[in-house]
N, C-alpha and C positions, 0 to 999 in steps of 0.2 A: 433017894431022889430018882426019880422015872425018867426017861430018854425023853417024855413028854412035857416033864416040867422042867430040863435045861433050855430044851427050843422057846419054851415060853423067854424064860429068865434073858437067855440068848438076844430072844426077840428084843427084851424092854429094853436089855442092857445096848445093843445098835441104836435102837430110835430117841435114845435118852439120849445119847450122846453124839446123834445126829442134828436133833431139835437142839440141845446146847450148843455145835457146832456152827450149827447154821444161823442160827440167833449174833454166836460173837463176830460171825463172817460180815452181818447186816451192820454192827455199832460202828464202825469206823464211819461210816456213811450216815448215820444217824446226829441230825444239829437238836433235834427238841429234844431241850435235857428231860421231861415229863419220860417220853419214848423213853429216852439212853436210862432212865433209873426203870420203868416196867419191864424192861428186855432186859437189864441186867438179872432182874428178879427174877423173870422166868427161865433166864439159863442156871444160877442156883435152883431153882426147883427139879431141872433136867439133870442135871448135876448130881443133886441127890438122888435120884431114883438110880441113876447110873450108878454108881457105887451102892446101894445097897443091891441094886442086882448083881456086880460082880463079888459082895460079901455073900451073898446068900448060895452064888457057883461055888466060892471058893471054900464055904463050911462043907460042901460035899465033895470037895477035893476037883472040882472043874474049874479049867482055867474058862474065862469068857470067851468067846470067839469074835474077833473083831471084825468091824466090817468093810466093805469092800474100800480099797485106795482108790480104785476109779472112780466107785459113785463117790465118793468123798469129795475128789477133784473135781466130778462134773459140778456138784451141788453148791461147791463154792464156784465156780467158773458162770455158772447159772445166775447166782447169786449176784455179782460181781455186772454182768451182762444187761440183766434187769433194772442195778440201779446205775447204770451207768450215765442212762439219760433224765431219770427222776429219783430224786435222792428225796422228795415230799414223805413228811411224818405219813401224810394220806395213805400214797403209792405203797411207801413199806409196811403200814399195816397189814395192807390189802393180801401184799408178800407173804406176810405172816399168819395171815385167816386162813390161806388157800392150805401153809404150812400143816396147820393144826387141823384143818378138815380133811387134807388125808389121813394124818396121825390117828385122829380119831374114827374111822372110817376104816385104817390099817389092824387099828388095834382093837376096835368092836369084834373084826373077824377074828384075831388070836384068840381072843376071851369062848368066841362058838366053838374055834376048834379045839381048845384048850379046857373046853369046860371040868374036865374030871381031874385037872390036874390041883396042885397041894395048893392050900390056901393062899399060905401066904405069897405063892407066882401069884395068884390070880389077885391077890391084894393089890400087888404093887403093879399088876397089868390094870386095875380101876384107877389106882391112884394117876399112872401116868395117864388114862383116857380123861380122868378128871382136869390134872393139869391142863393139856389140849385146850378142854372146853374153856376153862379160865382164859385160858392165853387169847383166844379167840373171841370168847366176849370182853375182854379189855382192848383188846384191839380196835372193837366197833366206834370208840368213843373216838378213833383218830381219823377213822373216814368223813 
């Protein structure tokens, strides 16, 4: 495995488990059970990619590298902030398109810089850009 394709792995392995983070941070706040079962769903999907990225570090004997405790903190602080005054299925969709259009917008760029790296990073860097976009067009249906 190449110093190229841990950063990738690295990469998916934080944002997987940033978007499942920040997903489970949203449900306490979420009343439309429709919402609470599609965000369940798409924190299992983050879920997954997270843990096959840290199986595919740790077949080449790399621990993952976690990520930041601050931006953890701010993101749920953030989180937490935003729905403070509109807790609307609307409003937390809205939360969650912005989510996934960075995600995907983050992760288009990993895939340019990462292009030569081993398939299956670059698999599981599409699949998670795939999820994204799912997450974001089911979103639209709450605006």
């Amino acid at each position: 495995m190449t110093e190229k394709d841990k950063q990738l792995l690295n990469y998916i392995n934080r944002n997987a488990k940033m978007g499942g983070d920040n997903l489970e941070t949203l449900m306490p706040d979420v009343k439309d059970e429709r919402l609470k079962e599609t965000l369940q769903s798409q924190v299992a999907e983050y879920r997954t990619v997270e843990v096959q990225a840290k199986e595919k570090l740790a077949a080449a004997g790399e621990q993952p590298e976690d990520g930041s405790k601050i931006t953890q903190f701010c993101c749920r602080v953030m989180i937490n902030a935003k729905t403070m005054m509109d807790k609307s299925a609307e409003h937390i969709a809205e939360m969650v398109i912005q989510g996934s259009t960075m995600g995907i917008i983050d992760v288009t760029k990993q895939l340019k810089e990462h292009s030569d790296c081993n398939c299956d990073a670059v698999n599981l860097a599409y699949r998670l850009k795939c999820i994204e976009q799912k997450n974001l067009d089911e979103m639209k249906h709450y605006l």
